[in-house]
Each structure stands twice: as structure tokens, then as C-alpha cells.
N, C-alpha and C positions, 0 to 999 in steps of 0.2 A: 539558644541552641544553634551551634552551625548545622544546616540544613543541607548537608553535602549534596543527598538523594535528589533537591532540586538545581543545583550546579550542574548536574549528570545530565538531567532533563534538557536544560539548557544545549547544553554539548549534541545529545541527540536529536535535537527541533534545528538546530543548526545543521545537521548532518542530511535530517529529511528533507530539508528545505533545498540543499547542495545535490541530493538526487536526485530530486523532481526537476529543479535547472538543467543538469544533465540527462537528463532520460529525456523531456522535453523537448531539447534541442533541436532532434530532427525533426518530430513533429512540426515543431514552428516553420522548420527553414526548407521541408520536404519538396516546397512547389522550387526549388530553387535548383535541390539538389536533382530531382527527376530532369529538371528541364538539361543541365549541367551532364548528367551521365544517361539521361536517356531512358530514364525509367519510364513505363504503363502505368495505370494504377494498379495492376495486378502484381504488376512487379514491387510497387511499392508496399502495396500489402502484405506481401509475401515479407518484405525487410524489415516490416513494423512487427511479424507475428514472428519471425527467426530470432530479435532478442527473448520474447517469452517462452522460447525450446532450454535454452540456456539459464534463464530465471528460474522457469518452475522445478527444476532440475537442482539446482544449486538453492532454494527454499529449504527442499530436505538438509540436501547435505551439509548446507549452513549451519540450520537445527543441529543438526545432527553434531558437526564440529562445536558448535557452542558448550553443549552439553559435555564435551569431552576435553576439550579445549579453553572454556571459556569466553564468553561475549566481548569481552576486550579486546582481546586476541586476533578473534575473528575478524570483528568489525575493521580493523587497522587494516589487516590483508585485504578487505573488500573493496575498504574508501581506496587503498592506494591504486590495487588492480583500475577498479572501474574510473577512478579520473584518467589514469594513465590511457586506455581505451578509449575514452571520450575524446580526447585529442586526438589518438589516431583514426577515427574516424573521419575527420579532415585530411586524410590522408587515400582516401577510396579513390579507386580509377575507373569503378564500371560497378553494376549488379553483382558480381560474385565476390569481390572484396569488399562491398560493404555488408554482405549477406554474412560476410566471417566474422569480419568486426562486429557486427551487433551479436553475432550471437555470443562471442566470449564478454562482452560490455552485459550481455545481459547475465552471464554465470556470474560476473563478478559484481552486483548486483543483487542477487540473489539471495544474500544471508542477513538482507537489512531489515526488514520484518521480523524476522523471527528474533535475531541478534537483539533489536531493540526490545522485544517481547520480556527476554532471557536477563538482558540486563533490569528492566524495570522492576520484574520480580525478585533478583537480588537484593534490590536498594529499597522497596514499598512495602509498604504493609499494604495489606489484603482493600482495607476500607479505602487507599488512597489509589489502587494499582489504576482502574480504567481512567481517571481522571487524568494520572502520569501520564497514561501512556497517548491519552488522547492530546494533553500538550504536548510530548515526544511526536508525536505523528503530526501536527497542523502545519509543520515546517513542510511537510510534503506538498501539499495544494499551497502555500503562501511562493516556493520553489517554480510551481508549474505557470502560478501567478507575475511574478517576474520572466518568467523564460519568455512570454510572448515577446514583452516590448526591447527584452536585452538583445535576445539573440536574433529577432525581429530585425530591430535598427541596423545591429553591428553586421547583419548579410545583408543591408541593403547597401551600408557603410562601407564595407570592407572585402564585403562575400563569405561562405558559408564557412570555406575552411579555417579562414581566422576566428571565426565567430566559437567554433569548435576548438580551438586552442588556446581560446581566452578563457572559457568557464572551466578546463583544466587546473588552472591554477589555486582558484578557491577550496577543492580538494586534498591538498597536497598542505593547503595552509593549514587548515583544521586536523588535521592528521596529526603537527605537532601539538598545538591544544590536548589533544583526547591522549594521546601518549605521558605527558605530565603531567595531567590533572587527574586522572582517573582509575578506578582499581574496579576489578571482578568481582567482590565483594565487600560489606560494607565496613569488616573485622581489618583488613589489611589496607583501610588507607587512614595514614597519618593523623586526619583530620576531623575523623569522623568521630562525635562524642560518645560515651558511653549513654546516656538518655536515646539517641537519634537511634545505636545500635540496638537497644533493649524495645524501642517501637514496633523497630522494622521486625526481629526475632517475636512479637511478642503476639502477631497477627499476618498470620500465615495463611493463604485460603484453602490451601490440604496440609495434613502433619505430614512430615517429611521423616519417615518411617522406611530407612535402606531396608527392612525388610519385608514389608511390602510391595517393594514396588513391583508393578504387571508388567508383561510382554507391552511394543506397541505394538500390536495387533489388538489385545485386549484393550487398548483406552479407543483406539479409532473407532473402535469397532460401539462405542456409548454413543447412544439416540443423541445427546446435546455437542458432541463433537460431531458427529453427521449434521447435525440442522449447523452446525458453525460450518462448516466446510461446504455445502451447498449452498447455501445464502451467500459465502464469500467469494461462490462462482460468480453467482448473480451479479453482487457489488460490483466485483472486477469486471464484465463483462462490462458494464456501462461503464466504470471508469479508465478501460481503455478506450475501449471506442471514440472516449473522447477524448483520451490525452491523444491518439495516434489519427483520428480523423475528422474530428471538427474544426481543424481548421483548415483542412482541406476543401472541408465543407464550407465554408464560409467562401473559398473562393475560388472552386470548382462551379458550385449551386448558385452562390448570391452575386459571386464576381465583386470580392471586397479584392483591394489593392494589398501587399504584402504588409506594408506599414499598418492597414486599416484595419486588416484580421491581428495582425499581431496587438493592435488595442483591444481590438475588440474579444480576444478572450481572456482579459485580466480579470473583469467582474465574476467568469463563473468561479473562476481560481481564488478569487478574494472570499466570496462568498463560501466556499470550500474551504477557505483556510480558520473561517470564521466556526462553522461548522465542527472541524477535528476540533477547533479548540475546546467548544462546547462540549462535542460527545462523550466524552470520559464523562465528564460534572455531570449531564444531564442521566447518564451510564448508571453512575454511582449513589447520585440522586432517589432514581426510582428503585434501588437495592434498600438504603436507609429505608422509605416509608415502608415498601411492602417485608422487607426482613429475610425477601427470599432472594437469592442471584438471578436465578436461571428466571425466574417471571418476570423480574424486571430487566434483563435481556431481553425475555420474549417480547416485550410489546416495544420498545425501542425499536427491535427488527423489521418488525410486521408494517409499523406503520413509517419507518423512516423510507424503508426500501421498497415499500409500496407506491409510496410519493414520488421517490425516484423513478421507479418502473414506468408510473403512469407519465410522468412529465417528459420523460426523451420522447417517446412515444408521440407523442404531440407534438413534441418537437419537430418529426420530419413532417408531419404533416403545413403546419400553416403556412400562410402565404408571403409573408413579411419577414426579414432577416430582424428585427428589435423583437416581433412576438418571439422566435424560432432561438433569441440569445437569453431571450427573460424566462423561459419553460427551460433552457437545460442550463440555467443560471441558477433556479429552484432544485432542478431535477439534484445539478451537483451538490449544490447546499443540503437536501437532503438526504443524499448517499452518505455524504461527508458527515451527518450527524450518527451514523451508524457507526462509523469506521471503527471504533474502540471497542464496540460490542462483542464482535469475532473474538477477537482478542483478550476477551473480559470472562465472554464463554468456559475456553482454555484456562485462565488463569484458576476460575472455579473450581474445575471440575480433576486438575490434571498435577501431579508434584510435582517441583520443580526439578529432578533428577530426567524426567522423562520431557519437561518443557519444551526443551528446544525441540527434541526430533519428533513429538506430536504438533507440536506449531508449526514444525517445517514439514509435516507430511499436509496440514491441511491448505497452509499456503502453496504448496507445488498444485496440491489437485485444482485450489481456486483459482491460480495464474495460467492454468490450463484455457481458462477463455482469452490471455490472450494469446495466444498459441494459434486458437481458432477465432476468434474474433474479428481481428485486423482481416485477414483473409479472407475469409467469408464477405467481409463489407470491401474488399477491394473485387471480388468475383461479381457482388451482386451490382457494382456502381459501373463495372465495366459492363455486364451486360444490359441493366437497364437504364443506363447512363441516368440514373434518381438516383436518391440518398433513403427517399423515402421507406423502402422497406426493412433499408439493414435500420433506421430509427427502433421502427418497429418490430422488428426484432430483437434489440435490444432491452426495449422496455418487455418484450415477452419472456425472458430468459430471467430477467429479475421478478417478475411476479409470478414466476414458475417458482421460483427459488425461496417467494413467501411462503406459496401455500408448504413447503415442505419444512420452514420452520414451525408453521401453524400445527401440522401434524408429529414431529421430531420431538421439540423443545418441549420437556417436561418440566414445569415448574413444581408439579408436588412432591418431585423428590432431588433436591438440591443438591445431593452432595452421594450421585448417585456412585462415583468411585470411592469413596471414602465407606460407604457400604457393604460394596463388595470387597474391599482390602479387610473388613470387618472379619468379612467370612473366611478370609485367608486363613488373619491371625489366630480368629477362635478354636 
């Protein structure tokens, strides 16, 4: 059988892999660019949390276009916008031009979540979706994994703006890849066998019933989309904090060299990358034994993102830069074993007519941390010139985020939209 559905996968783990390099970027090269335009940390912080005003924003509306549009479609206009933006960022003169740039870099941005969501459902059947989507998504942290030591070197090399106009063009290349190879669904490409189509049709995880389908008000508004949407605050919370400041942390707090931070955060990114790979399998895994979705979500959650919560957490606390890289080396490994789960939630519980724009309503609300995130840890580091408490802070927002999937997530009733569409039709 040709396996198009995973060619597709391929295309999108390249793609996540290409954002996290890009989104990345400044993080790595930030101590270069403040010293360069004369940023504070406040000010920095302010331009790491103004792309997520424009992300979370463009989450929905990404959704939203997918849905109406198509995930194909979308995604083409995203990748091209946001490389394009990534380069001119290399182009800022001061604080309020790069405050612009990141924010439209982040709107264009924004529909890659959800988009990959939208496509994966298209192309999987129900039993394979978290697994896809978790190999679709490890390109993300393997992305953040390379951004140290590339864009690292080439600012030490070259300086920031070239550094910024080099990882442009990786974008632009793949852009023709996913334009020839790929189709919106699995009926209209070329290639795709009649057996692979009868799979993907044949194991659906809601029936796709136009005439049921509810308001989004009505799907957000289900207990297992709240516990997805609050947990996904949490995740995010910790995993900007550390795309946007650990490695400032590293040489604000520890006084590592630009070359030395830029090594020295490949390991949580590798471990991360290792992680998404995993979570889908390990997702889909505890679905097969126990027979239910939503409980085997539920305990994946509870305990990945508990691990995570407690590990940063610790993290600002010790005394040594190896303990303080080995705890949010873990912390990330374990965040990153969740990542498919959010997204495995949705697929259960949600059709795909409404996919995109409830995917993208609940990823806007969970990119809302970083919106607030960055911010907050650039106010508390300027005034208590420590790292120490936005750490723990961090870890506290995420084990807030457990106890409410502990209380949300209902495993005894799996398929609790498909019950109320019941009461529609009857």
C-alpha cells in the first residue's frame, strides 16, 4: 500500500521543525540583539510576549480558515508570510520596529497548530491520529534543538541580522515541496490508493453527520475541551518561558558565553524532540489497553505535566548551572511527552467540520500565556534581578492546570458530543 498519509507527516515534521528554528531565533541571539538596539529586559520581554498578541489571535482564525478553506491552503499562506517576516526581522532599527515585526511574524504563525491538527484528521484514521500528530509535532522542539548552535554560531560569525536571513530561506524551499506533493484530502490526490482511502474513511473518531453539527459555543463549552484548553495554558506557559528565556537565563544568571548557552540548550530540545516523538504512541498506546479516549488522555496529562510543573520549578531554585540544565532538560522531556494529548482530546471528542475553529479557539486561549508569560518574567527579573521566582511561577501555573484536568476530564463518558448530537437527531 502507498502510505501517502505518512509522506504528509513527513512534509509537516519538516515544517514544525522550520518554525521552531524561526520562532527560536531571537530567543538564541536576544542578548545580542538588546545589546545592538538597547533593549532592558523589560523591553525584551515585552517583544518576546507581542509575537504571542498576534499568535493567539491568528490560532482561531487559522482554525477558523482551515475549516473553510482548507489546511493546505492555509498552511502555504503561513509558511510563506512567516519566513518572509523572519528575515525582516534582521531588519529592526530600535524597540518599536521590532515590537511590529514580531507581532505580524507571530499572526503569520499562528494557523500551524491548528492547520496541522485539520490536516492530520483528514489523512488518519482515529486509532493512528495522536501518534501522527505526535510525529507531525517533534519537528517543533528537534527545530528549537538546532536554532541554538545555528543561529548561535552564525551571530557570533556574522551577527544577528544575517543570522535572520539565512534561516529565511529553508522556508521558502519547503513551500515548493508541500505545494506539489500534497492535497487537502485523501480522495483528490493522485496517489493515494483505494485500501489507504477506505482506512482513513473507515475509522473516524465522531461520525461526520452535516446535520448535526453544534454552534462553537456548544463544543467549548464540553468539560474535556476545558480540561484541554486549560492544561494547554499550563504546557505553554512552561514551554515559552523557555523557548523565550532560558537562555537568557543561562547568561544573565549563570554567565555562560553566547557560543556556550547556545550548546548548552540543545539537550532540553533534543530530549523534547524525543518526547513529541513519543507522545502520540505513548497517547494512543494507553487508548488501545484501557478502550477509552478521554482516560487514557486523562492520566498521560496529569502525570506528564505534573513532572513538568514540578521540574522547572526546581529548576530556578539550585545552585549549579549542570543541576538547573538536567531538571528543565526533564522538565522539557516531560512537557513534550504530553504535547499530542491536547490535540488527541479535540480529535475525540470534536467533528471535523468544526475541527479547525475549536482547535483554534482552544489554542488562542493556551497561547494567551505567552502573551503573559514573557512579560511577567521580564518585570519580575528586572525587579528582583533572580530568575528564581518567574521558575516558580512557572511550575505553579502548570500544576494549577493539573488539578483542573484532574477535576474536568471525564473519562466515563467518552464520546460525550456524540451523545448530545444523539439528542439532536432523535
Amino acid at each position: 500500500m502507498t502510505n501517502i498519509r505518512w509522506r504528509i507527516v513527513l512534509l509537516l515534521f519538516i515544517a514544525g521543525f522550520i518554525n521552531y528554528l524561526d520562532r527560536s531565533a531571537l530567543s538564541v541571539a536576544a542578548p545580542a540583539v538588546a545589546k545592538d538596539l538597547h533593549l532592558s529586559p523589560a523591553n525584551l520581554g515585552l517583544v518576546f510576549s507581542t509575537f504571542f498578541i498576534g499568535y493567539a489571535l491568528f490560532n482561531f482564525i487559522g482554525g477558523w480558515a482551515a475549516d473553510r478553506w482548507g489546511g493546505k491552503n492555509v498552511f502555504s499562506g503561513a509558511m510563506l508570510l512567516w519566513s518572509l517576516l523572519c528575515g525582516a526581522t534582521g531588519l529592526a532599527t530600535g524597540f518599536g520596529s521590532l515590537l511590529t515585526l514580531r507581532t505580524f511574524f507571530g499572526m503569520a504563525e499562528g494557523p500551524l497548530a491548528t492547520t496541522i491538527n485539520k490536516m492530520v484528521n483528514n489523512w488518519f484514521p482515529h486509532k493512528e491520529s495522536a501518534t501522527a500528530f505526535g510525529f507531525a509535532n517533534c519537528g517543533l522542539p528537534l527545530g528549537g534543538a538546532v536554532a541554538g548552535p545555528v543561529v548561535g554560531l552564525m551571530t557570533v560569525a556574522f551577527g544577528w541580522r544575517v543570522a535572520f536571513a539565512g534561516v529565511t530561506l529553508l522556508g521558502l524551499i519547503w513551500l515548493v515541496f508541500w505545494q506539489f506533493l500534497t492535497t487537502d484530502k485523501p480522495y483528490q490526490h493522485s496517489k493515494t490508493s483505494e485500501a489507504e482511502r477506505q482506512l482513513i474513511a473507515s475509522d473516524r473518531a465522531v461520525a461526520e453527520d452535516p446535520a448535526s453539527i453544534r454552534s462553537l459555543g456548544f463544543y467549548i463549552r464540553q468539560p474535556a475541551i476545558l480540561a484541554a484548553m486549560i492544561s494547554y495554558f499550563g504546557y505553554s506557559y512552561i514551554l515559552f518561558f523557555f523557548l523565550t528565556w532560558f537562555p537568557s537565563f543561562l547568561m544573565m544568571d549563570r554567565h555562560l558565553s553566547l557560543k556556550s548557552m547556545s550548546l548548552a540548550t540543545v539537550l532540553p530540545w533534543v530530549l523534547g524532540f524525543i518526547g513529541y516523538a513519543l507522545s502520540g504512541w505513548i497517547s494512543d498506546l494507553f487508548f488501545r489497553r484501557t478502550g477509552n479516549a478521554l482516560r487514557a488522555r486523562k492520566q498521560v496529562l496529569i502525570t506528564c505535566l505534573g513532572v513538568a510543573g514540578v521540574g522547572v520549578a526546581l529548576a530556578g531554585m539550585v545552585t549549579t548551572t549542570q543541576s538547573a540544565l538536567a531538571l528543565m532538560a526533564c522538565a522539557v522531556f516531560a512537557l513534550y511527552l504530553s504535547g499530542s494529548t491536547y490535540w488527541a482530546v479535540i480529535q475525540d471528542t470534536i467533528p471535523n467540520a468544526k475541527l479547525g475553529s475549536v482547535g483554534g479557539c482552544v489554542h488562542s486561549v493556551a497561547n494567551c500565556a505567552g502573551i503573559v508569560g514573557p512579560a511577567v518574567t521580564g518585570f519580575l527579573v528586572q525587579e528582583s534581578h533572580t530568575f528564581v521566582s518567574a521558575f516558580a511561577l512557572a511550575g505553579g501555573v502548570a500544576l494549577a492546570s493539573v488539578l483542573a484536568v484532574a477535576i474536568l476530564l471525564r473519562p466515563g463518558s467518552s464520546s460525550m458530543v456524540n451523545a448530545a448530537r444523539a439528542r439532536v437527531t432523535s
